[in-house]
mmCIF entry with sequence, helices, sheets and N, C-alpha, C, O atoms, coordinates in Angstrom:
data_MODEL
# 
_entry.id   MODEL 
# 
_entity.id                         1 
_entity.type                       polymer 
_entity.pdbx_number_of_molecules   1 
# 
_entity_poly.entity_id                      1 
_entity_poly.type                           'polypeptide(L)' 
_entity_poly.nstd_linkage                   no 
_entity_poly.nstd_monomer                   no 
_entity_poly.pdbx_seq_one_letter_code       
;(UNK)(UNK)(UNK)(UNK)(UNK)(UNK)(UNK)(UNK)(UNK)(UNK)(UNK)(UNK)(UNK)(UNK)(UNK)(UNK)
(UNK)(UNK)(UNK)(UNK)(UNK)(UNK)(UNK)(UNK)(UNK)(UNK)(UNK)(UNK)(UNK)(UNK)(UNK)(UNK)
(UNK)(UNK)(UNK)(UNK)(UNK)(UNK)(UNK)(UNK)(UNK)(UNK)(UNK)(UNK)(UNK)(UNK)(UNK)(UNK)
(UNK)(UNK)(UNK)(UNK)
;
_entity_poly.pdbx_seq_one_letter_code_can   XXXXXXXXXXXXXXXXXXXXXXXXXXXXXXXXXXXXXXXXXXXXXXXXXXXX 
_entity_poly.pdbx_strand_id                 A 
# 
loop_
_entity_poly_seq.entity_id 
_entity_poly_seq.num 
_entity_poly_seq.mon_id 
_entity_poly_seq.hetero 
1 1  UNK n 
1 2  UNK n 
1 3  UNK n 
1 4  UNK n 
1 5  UNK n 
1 6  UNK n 
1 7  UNK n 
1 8  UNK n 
1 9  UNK n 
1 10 UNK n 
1 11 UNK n 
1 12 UNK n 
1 13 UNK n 
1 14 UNK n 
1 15 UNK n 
1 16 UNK n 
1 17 UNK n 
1 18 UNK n 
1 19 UNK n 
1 20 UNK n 
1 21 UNK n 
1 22 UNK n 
1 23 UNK n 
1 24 UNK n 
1 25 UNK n 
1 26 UNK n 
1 27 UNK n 
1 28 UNK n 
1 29 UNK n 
1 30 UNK n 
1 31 UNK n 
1 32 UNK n 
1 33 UNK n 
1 34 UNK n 
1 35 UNK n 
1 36 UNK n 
1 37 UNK n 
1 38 UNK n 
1 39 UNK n 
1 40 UNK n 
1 41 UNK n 
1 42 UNK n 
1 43 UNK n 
1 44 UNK n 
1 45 UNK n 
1 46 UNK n 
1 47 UNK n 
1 48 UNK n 
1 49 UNK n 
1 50 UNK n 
1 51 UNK n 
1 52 UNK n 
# 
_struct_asym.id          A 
_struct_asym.entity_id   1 
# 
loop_
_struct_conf.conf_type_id 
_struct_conf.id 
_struct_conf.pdbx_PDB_helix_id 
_struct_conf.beg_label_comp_id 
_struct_conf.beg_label_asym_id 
_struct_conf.beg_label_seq_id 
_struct_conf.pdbx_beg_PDB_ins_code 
_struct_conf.end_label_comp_id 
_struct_conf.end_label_asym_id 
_struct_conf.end_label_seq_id 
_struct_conf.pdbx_end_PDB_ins_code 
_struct_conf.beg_auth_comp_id 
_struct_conf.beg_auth_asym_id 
_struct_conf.beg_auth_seq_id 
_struct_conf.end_auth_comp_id 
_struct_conf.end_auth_asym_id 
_struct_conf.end_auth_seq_id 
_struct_conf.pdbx_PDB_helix_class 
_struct_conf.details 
_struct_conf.pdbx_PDB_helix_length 
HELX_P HELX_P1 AA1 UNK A 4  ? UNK A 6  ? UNK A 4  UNK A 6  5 ? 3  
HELX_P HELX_P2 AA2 UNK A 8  ? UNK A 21 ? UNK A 8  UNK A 21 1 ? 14 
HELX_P HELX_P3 AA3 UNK A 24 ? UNK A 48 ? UNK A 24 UNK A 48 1 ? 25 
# 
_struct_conf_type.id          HELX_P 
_struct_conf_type.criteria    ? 
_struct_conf_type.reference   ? 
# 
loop_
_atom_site.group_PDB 
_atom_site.id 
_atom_site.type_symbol 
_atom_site.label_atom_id 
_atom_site.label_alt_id 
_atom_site.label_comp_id 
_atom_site.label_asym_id 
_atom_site.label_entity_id 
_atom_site.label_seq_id 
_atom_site.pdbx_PDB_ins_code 
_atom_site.Cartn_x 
_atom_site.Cartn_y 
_atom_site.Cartn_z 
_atom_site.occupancy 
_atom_site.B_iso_or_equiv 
_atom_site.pdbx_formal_charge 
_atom_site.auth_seq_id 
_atom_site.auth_comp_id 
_atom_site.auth_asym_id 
_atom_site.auth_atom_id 
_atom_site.pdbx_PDB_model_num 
ATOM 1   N N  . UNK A 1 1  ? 0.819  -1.200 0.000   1.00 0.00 ? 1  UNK A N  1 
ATOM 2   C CA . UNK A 1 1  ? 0.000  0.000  0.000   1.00 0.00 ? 1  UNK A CA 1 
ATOM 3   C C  . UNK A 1 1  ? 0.858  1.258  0.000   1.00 0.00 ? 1  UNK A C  1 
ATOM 4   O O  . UNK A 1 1  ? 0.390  2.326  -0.394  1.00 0.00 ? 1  UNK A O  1 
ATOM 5   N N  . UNK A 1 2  ? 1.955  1.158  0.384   1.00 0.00 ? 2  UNK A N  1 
ATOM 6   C CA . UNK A 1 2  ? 3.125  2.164  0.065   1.00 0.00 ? 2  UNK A CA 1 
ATOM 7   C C  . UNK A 1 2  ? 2.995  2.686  -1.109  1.00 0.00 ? 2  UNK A C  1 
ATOM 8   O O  . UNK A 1 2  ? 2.740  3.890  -1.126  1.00 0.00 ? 2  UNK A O  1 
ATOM 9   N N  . UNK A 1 3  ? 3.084  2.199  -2.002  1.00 0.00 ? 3  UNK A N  1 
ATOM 10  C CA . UNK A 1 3  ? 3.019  2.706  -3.418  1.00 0.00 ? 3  UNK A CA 1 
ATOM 11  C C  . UNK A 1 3  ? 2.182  3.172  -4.008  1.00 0.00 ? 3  UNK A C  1 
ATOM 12  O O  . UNK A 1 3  ? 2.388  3.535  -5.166  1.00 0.00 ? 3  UNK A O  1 
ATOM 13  N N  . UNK A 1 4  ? 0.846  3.330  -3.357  1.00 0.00 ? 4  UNK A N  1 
ATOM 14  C CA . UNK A 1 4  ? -0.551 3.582  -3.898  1.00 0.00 ? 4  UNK A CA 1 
ATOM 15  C C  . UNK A 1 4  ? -0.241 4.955  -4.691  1.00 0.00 ? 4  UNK A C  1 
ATOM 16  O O  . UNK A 1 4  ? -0.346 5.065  -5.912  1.00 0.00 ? 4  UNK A O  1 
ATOM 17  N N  . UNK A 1 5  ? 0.279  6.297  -3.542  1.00 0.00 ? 5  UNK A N  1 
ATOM 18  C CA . UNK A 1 5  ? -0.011 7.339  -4.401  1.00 0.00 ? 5  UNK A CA 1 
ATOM 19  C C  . UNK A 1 5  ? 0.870  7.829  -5.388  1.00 0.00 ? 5  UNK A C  1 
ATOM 20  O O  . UNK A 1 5  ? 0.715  8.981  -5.792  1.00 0.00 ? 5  UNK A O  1 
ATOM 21  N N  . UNK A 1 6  ? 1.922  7.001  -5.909  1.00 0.00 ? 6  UNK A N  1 
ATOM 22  C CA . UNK A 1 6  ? 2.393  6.874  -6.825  1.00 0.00 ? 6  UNK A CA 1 
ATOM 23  C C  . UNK A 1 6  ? 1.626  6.752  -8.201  1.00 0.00 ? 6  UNK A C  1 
ATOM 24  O O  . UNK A 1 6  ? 2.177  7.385  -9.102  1.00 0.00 ? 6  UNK A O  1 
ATOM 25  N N  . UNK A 1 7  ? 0.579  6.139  -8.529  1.00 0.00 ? 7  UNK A N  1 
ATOM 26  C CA . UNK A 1 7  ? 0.018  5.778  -9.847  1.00 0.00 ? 7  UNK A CA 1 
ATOM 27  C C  . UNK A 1 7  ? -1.445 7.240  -9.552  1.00 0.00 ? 7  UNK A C  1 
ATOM 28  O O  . UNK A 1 7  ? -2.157 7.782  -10.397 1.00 0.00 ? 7  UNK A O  1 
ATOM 29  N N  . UNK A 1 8  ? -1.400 7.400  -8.369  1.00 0.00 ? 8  UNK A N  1 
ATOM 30  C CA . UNK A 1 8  ? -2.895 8.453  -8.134  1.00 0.00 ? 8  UNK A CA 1 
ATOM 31  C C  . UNK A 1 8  ? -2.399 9.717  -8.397  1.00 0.00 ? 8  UNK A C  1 
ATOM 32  O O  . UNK A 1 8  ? -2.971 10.692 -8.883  1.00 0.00 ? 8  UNK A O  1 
ATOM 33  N N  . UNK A 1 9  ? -1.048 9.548  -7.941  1.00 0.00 ? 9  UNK A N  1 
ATOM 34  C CA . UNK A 1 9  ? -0.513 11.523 -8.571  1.00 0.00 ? 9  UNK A CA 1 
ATOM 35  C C  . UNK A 1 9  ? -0.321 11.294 -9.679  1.00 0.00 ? 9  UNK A C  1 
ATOM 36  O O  . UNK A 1 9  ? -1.280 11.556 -10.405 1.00 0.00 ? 9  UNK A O  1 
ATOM 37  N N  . UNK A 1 10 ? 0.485  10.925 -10.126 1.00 0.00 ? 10 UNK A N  1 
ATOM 38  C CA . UNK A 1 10 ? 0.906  10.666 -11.380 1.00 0.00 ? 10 UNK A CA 1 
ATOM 39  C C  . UNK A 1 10 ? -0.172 10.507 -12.917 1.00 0.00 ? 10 UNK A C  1 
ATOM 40  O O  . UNK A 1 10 ? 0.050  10.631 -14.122 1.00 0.00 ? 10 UNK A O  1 
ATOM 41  N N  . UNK A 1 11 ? -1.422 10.163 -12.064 1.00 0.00 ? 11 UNK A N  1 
ATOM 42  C CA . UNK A 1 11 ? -2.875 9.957  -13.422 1.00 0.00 ? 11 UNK A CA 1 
ATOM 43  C C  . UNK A 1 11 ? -3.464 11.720 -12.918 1.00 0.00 ? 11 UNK A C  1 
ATOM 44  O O  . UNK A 1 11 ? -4.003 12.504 -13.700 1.00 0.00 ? 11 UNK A O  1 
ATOM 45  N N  . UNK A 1 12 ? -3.245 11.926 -11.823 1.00 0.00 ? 12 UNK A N  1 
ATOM 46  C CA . UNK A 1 12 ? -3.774 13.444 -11.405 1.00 0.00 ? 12 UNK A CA 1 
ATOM 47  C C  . UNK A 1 12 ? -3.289 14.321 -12.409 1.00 0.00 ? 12 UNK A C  1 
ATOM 48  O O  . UNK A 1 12 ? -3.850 14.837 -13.375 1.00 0.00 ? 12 UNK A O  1 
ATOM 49  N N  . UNK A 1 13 ? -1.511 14.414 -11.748 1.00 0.00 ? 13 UNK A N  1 
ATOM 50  C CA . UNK A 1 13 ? -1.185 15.752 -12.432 1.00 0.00 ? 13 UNK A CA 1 
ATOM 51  C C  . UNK A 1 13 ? -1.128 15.682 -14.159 1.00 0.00 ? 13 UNK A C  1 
ATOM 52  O O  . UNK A 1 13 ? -0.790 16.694 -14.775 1.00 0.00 ? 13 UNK A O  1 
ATOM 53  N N  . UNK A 1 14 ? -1.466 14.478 -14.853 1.00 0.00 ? 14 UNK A N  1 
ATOM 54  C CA . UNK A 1 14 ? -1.418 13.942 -16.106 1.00 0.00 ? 14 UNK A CA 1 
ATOM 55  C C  . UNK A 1 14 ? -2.166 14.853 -16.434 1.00 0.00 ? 14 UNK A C  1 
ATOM 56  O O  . UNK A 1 14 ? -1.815 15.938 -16.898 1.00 0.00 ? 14 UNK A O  1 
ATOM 57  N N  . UNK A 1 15 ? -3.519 14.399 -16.168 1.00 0.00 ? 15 UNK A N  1 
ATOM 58  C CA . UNK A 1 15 ? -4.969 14.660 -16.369 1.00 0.00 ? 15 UNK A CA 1 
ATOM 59  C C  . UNK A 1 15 ? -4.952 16.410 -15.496 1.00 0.00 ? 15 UNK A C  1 
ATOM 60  O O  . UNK A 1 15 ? -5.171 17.142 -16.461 1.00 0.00 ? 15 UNK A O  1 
ATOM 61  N N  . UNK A 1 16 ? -4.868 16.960 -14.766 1.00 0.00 ? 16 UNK A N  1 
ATOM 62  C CA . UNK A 1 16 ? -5.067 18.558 -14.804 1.00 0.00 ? 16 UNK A CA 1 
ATOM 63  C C  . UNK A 1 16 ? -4.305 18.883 -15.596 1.00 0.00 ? 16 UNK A C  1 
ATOM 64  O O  . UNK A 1 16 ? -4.630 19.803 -16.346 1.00 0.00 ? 16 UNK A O  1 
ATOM 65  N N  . UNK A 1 17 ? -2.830 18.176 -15.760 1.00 0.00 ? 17 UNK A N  1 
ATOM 66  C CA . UNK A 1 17 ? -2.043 19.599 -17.015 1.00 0.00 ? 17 UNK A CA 1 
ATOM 67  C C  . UNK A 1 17 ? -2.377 19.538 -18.268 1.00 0.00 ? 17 UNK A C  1 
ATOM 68  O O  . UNK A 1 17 ? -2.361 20.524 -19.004 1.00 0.00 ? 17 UNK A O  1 
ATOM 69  N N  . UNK A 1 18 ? -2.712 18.373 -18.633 1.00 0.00 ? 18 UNK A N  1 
ATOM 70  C CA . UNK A 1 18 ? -3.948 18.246 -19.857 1.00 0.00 ? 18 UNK A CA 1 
ATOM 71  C C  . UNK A 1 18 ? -5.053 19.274 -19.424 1.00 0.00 ? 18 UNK A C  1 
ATOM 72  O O  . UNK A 1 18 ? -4.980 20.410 -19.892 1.00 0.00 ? 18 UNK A O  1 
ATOM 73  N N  . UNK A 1 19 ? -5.648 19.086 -18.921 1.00 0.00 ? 19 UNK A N  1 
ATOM 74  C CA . UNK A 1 19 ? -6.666 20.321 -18.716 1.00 0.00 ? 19 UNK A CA 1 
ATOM 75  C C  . UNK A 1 19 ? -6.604 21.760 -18.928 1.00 0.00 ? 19 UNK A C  1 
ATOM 76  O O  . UNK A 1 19 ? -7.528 22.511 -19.239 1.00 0.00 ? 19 UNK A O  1 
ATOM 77  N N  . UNK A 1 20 ? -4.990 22.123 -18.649 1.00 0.00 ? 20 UNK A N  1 
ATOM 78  C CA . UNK A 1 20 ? -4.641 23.707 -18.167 1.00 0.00 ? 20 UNK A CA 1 
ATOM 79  C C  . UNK A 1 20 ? -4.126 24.015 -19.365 1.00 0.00 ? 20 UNK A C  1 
ATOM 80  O O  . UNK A 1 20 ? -4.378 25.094 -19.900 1.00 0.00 ? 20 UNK A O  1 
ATOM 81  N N  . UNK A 1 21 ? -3.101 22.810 -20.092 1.00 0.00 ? 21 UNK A N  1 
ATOM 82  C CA . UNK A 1 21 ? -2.357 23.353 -21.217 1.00 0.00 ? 21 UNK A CA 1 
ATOM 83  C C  . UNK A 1 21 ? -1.854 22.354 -22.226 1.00 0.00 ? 21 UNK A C  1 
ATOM 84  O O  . UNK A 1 21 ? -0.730 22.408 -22.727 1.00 0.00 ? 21 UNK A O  1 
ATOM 85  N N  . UNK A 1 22 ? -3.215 20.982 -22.621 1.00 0.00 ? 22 UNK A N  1 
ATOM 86  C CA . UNK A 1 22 ? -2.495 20.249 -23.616 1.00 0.00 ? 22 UNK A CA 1 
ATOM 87  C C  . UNK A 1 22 ? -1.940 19.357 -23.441 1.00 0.00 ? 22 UNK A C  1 
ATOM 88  O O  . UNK A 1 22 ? -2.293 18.681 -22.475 1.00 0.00 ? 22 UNK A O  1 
ATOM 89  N N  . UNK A 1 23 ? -0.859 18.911 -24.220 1.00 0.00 ? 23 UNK A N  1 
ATOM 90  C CA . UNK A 1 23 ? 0.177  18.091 -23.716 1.00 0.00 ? 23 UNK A CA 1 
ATOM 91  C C  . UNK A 1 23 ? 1.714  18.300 -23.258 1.00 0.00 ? 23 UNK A C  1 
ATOM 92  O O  . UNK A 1 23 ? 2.597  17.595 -22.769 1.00 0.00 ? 23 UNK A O  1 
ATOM 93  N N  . UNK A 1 24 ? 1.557  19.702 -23.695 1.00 0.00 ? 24 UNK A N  1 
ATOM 94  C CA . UNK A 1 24 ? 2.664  19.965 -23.059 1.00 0.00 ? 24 UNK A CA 1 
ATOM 95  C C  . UNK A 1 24 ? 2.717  19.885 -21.622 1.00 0.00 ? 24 UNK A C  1 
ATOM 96  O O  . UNK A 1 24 ? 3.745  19.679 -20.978 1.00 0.00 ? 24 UNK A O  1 
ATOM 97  N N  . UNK A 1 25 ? 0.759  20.178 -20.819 1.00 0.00 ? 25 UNK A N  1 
ATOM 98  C CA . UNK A 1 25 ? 0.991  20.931 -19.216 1.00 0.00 ? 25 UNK A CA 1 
ATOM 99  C C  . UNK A 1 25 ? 0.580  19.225 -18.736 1.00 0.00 ? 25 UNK A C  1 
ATOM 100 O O  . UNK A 1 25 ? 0.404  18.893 -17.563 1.00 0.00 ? 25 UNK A O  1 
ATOM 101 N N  . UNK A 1 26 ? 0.469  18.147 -20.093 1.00 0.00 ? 26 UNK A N  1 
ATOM 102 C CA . UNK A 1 26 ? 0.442  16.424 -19.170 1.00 0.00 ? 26 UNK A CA 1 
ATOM 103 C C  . UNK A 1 26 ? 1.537  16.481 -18.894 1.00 0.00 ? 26 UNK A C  1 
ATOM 104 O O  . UNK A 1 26 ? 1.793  16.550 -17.692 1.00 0.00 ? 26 UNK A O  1 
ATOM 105 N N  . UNK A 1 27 ? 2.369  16.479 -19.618 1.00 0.00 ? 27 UNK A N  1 
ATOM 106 C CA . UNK A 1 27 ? 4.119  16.214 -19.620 1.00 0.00 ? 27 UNK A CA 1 
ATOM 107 C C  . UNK A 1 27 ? 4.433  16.730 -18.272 1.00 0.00 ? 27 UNK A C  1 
ATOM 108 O O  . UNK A 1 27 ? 4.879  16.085 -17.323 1.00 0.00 ? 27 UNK A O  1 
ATOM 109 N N  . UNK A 1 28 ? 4.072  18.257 -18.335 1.00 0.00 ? 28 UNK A N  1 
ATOM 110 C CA . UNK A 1 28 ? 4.516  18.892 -16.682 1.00 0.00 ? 28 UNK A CA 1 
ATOM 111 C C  . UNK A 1 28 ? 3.887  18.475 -15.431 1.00 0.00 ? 28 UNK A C  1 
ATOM 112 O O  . UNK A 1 28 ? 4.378  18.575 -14.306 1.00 0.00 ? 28 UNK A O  1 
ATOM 113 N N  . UNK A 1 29 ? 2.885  18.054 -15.710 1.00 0.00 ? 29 UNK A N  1 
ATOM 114 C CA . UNK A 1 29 ? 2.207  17.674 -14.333 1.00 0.00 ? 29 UNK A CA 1 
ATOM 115 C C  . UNK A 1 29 ? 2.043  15.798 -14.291 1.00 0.00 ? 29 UNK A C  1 
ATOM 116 O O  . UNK A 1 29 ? 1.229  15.141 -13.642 1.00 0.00 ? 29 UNK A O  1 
ATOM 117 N N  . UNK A 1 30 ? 2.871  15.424 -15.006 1.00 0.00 ? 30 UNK A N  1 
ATOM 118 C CA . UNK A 1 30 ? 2.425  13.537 -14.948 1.00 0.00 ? 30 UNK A CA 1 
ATOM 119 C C  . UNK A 1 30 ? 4.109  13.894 -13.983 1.00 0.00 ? 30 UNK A C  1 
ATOM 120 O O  . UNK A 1 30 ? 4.240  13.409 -12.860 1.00 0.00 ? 30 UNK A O  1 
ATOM 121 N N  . UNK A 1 31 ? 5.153  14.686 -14.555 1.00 0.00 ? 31 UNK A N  1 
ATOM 122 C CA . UNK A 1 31 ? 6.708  14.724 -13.947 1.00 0.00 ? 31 UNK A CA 1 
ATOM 123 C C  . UNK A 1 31 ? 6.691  15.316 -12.569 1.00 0.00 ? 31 UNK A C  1 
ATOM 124 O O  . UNK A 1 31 ? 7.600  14.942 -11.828 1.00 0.00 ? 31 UNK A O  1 
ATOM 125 N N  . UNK A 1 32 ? 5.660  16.333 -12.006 1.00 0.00 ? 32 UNK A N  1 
ATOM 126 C CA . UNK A 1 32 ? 5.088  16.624 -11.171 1.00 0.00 ? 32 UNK A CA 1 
ATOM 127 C C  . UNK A 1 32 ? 4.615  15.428 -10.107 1.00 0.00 ? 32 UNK A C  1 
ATOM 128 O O  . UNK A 1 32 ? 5.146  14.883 -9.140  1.00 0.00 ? 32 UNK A O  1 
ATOM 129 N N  . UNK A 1 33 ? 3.456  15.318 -10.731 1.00 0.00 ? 33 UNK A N  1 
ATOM 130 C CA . UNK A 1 33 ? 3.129  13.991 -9.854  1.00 0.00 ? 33 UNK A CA 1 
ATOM 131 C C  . UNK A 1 33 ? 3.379  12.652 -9.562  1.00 0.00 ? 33 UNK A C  1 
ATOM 132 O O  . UNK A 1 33 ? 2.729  11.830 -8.916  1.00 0.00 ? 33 UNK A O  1 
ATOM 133 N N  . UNK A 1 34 ? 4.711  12.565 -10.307 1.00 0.00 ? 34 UNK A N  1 
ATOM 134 C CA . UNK A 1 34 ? 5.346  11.133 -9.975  1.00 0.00 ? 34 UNK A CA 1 
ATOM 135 C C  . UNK A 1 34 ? 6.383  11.764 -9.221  1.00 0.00 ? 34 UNK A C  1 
ATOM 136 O O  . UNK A 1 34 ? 6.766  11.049 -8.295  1.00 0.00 ? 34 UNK A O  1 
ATOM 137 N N  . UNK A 1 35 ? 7.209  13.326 -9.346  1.00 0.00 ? 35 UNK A N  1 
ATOM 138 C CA . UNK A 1 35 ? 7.795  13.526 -7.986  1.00 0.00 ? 35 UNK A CA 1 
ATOM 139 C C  . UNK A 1 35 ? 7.262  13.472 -6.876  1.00 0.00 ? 35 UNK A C  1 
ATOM 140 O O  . UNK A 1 35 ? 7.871  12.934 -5.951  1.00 0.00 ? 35 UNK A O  1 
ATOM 141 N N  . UNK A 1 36 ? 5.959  14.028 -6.684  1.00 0.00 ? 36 UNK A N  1 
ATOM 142 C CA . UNK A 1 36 ? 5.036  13.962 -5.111  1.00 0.00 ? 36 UNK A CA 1 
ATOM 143 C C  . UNK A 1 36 ? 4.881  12.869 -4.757  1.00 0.00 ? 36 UNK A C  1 
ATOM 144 O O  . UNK A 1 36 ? 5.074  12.545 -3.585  1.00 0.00 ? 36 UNK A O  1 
ATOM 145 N N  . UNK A 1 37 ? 4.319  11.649 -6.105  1.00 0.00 ? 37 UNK A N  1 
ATOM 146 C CA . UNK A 1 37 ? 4.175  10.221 -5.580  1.00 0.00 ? 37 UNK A CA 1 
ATOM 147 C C  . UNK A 1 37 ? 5.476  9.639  -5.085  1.00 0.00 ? 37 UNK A C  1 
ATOM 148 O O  . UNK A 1 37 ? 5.457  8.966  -4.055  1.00 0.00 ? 37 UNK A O  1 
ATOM 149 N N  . UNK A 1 38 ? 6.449  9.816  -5.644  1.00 0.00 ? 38 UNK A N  1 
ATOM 150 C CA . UNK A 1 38 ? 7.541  9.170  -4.950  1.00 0.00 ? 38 UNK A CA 1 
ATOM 151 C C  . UNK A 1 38 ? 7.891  9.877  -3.367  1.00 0.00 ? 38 UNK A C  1 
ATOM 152 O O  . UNK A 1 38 ? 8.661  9.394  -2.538  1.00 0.00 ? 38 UNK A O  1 
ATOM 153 N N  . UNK A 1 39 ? 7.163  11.034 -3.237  1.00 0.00 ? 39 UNK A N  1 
ATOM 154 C CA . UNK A 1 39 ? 8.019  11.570 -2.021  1.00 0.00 ? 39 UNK A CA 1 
ATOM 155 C C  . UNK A 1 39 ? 6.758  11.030 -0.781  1.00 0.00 ? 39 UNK A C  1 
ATOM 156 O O  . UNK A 1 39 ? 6.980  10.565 0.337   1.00 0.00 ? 39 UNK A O  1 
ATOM 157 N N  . UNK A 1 40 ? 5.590  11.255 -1.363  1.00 0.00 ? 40 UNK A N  1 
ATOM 158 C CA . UNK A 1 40 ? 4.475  10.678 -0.931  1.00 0.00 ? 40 UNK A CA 1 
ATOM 159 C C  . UNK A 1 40 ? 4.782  8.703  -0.640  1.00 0.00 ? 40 UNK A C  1 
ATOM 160 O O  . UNK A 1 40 ? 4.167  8.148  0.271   1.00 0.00 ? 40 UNK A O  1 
ATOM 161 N N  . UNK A 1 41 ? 5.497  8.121  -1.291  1.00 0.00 ? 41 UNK A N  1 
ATOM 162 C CA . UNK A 1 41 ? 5.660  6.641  -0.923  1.00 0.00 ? 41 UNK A CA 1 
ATOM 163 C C  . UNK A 1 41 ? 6.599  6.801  0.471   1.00 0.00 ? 41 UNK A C  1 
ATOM 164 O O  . UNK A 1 41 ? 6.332  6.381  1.597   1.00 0.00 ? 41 UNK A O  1 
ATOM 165 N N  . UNK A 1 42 ? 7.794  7.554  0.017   1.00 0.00 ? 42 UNK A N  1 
ATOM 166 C CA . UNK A 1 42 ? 8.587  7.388  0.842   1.00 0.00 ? 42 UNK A CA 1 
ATOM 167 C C  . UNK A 1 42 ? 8.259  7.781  2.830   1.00 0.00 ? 42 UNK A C  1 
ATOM 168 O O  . UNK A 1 42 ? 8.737  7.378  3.890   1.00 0.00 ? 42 UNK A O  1 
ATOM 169 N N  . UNK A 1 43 ? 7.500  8.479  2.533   1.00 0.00 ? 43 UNK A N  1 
ATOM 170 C CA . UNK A 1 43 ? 6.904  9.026  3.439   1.00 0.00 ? 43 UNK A CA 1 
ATOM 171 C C  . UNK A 1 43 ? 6.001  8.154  4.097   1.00 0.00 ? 43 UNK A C  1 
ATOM 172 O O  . UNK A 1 43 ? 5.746  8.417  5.273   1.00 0.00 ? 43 UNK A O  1 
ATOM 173 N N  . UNK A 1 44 ? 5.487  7.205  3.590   1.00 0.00 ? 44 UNK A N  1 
ATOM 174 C CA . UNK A 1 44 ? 4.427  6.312  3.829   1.00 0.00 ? 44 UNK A CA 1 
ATOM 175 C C  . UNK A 1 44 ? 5.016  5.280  4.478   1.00 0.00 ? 44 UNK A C  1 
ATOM 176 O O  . UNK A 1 44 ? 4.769  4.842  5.602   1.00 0.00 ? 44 UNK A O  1 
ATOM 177 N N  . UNK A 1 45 ? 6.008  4.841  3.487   1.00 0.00 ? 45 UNK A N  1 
ATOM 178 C CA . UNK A 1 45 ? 7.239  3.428  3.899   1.00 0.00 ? 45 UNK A CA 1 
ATOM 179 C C  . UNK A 1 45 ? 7.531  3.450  5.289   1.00 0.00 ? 45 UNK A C  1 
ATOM 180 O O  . UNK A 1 45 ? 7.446  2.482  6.045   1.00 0.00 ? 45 UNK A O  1 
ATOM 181 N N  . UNK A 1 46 ? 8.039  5.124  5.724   1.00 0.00 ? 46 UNK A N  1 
ATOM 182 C CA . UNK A 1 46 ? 8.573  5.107  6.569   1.00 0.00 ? 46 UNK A CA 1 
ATOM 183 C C  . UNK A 1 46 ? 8.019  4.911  7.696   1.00 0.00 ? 46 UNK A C  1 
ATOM 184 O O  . UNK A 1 46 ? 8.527  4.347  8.665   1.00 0.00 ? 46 UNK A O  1 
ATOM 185 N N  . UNK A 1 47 ? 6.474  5.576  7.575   1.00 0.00 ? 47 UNK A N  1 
ATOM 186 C CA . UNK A 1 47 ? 5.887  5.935  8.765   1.00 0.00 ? 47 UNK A CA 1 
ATOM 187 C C  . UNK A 1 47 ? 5.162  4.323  8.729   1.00 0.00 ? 47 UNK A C  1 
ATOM 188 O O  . UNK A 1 47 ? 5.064  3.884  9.875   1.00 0.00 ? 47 UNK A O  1 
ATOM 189 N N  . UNK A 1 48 ? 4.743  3.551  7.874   1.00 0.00 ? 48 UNK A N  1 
ATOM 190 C CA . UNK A 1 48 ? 4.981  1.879  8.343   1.00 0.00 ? 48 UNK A CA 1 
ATOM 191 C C  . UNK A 1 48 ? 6.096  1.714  9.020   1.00 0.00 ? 48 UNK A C  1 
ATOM 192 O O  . UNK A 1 48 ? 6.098  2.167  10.165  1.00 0.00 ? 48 UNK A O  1 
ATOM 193 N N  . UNK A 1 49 ? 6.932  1.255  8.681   1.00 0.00 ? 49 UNK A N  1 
ATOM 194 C CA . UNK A 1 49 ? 8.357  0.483  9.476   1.00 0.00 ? 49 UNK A CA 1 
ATOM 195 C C  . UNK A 1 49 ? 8.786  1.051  10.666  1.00 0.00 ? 49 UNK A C  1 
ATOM 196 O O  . UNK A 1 49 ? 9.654  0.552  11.382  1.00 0.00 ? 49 UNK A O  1 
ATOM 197 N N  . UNK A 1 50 ? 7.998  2.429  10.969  1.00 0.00 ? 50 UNK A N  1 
ATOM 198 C CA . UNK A 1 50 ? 8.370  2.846  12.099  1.00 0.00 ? 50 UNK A CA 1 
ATOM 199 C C  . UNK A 1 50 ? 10.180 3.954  12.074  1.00 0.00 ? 50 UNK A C  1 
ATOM 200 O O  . UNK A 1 50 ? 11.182 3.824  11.371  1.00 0.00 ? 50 UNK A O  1 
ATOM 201 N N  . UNK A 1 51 ? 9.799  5.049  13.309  1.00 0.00 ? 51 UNK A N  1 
ATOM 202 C CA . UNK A 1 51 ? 11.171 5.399  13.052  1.00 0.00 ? 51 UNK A CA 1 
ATOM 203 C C  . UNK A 1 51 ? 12.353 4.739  14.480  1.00 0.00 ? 51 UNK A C  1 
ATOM 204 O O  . UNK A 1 51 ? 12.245 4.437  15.669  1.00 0.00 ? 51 UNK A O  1 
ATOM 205 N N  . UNK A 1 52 ? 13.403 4.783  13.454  1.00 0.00 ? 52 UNK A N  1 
ATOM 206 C CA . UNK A 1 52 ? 14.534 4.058  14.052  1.00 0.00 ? 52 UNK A CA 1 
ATOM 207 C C  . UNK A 1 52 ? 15.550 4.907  14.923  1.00 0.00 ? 52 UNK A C  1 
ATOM 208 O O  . UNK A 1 52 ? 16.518 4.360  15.451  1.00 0.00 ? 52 UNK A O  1 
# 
């Protein structure tokens, strides 16, 4: 379940920067939201496993 919001940002910011500006603003916001999803996993991972 770590990984969930990885594929949910990533179809998000796809789909609004399509909305705002085409394909150029998918491009910016799919690169967008696979940075948040990854920072968003990591964040998740951690707070499972507990801090050390």
């Amino acid at each position: 379940m770590g990984c969930l919001p990885l594929p949910l940002l990533f179809l998000a910011g796809f789909g609004l920067g399509w909305l705002i500006d085409g394909s150029t603003g998918a491009l910016w916001g799919a690169s967008i939201g696979l940075v948040l999803g990854l920072l968003a996993m990591g964040w998740l991972v951690r707070a499972i496993r507990g801090r050390r």
